[in-house]
C-alpha positions in Angstrom: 0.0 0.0 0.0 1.2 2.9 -1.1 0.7 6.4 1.1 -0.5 8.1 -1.7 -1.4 7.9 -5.6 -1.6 10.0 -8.8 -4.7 11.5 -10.3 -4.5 8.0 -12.6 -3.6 5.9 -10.3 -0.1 6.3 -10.9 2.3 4.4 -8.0 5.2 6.5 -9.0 5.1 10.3 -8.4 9.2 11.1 -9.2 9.8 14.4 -7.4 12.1 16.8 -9.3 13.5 20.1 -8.0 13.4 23.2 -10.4 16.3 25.3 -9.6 15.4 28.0 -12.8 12.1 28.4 -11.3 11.9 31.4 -8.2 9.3 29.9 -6.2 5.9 31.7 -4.7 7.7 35.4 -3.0 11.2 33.3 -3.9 11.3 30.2 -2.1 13.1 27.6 -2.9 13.5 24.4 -3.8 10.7 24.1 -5.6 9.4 20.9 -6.3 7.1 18.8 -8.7 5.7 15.5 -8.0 6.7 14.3 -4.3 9.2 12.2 -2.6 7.1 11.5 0.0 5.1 8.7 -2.2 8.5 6.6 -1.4 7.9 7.1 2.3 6.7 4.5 4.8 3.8 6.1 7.3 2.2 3.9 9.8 -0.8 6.2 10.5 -2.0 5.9 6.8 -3.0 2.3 8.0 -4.9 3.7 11.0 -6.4 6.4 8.4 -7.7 3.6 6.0 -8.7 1.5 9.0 -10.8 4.5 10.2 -12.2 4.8 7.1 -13.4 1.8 6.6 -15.2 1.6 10.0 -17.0 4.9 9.2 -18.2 3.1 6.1 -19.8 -0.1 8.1 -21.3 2.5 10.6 -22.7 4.5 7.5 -24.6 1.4 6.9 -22.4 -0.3 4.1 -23.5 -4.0 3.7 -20.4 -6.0 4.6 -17.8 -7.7 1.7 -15.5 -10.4 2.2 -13.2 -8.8 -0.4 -12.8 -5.4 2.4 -12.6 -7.8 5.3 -9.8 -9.9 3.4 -8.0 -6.2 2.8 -8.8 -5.0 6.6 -7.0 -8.3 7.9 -3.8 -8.2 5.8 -3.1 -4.8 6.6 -3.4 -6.0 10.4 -1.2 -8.6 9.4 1.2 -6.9 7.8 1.1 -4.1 10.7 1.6 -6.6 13.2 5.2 -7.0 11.6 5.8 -3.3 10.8 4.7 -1.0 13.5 7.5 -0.7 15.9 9.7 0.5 13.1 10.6 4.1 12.7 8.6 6.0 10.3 8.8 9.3 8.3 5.9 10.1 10.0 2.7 12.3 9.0 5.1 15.6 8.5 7.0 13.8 5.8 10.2 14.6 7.3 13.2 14.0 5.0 16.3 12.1 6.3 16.3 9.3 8.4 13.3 7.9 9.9 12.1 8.3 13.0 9.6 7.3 16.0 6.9 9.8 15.7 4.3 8.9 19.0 1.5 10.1 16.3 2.1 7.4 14.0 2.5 4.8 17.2 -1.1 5.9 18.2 -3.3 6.4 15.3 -3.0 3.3 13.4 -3.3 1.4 17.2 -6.2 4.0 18.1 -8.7 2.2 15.8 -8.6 -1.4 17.8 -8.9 -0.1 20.9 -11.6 2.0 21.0 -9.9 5.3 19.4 
């Protein structure tokens, strides 16, 4: 699962700097596309999880194809979430322990 996609779907959103260009009141760098699709956030897990919930609330009749998505995630979080992160701020650099991304995706299954 990716944290985020293009417009079409794309998985791969290459972010380029453009040195030539001044920037909004000349910042700089400024960027196309966005490095952050290469990033690894646990709380987009939590976020999806949410969502999902909020759908069955809403009344959505239940699907084994969503339930079979909802439990690999877990799965796949179970192995994952004591890693570090880049967190919901997208930092750049090494990744880190953000408590934010510790609690949201665990908020969900315990009453969050």
């Amino acid at each position: 699962m990716n944290i985020m996609y293009g417009l079409a779907g794309e998985r791969r959103l290459a972010e380029m700097e453009l040195g030539w260009f001044p920037g909004y009141e000349g910042s700089a760098p400024v960027r196309i596309g966005n490095a952050a699709s290469e990033q690894f956030q646990l709380d987009v897990y939590g976020e999806l999880m949410d969502a999902m919930h909020l759908m069955r609330r809403s009344g959505l009749p239940p699907d084994e194809n969503a339930w079979r998505v909802e439990r690999a995630l877990v799965d796949h979080l179970e192995s994952v979430w004591s890693e570090p992160d880049n967190g919901i701020w997208e930092m750049r650099g090494p990744k880190r322990h953000f408590t934010h991304s510790k609690v949201w995706h665990g908020s969900q299954w315990i009453g969050g």
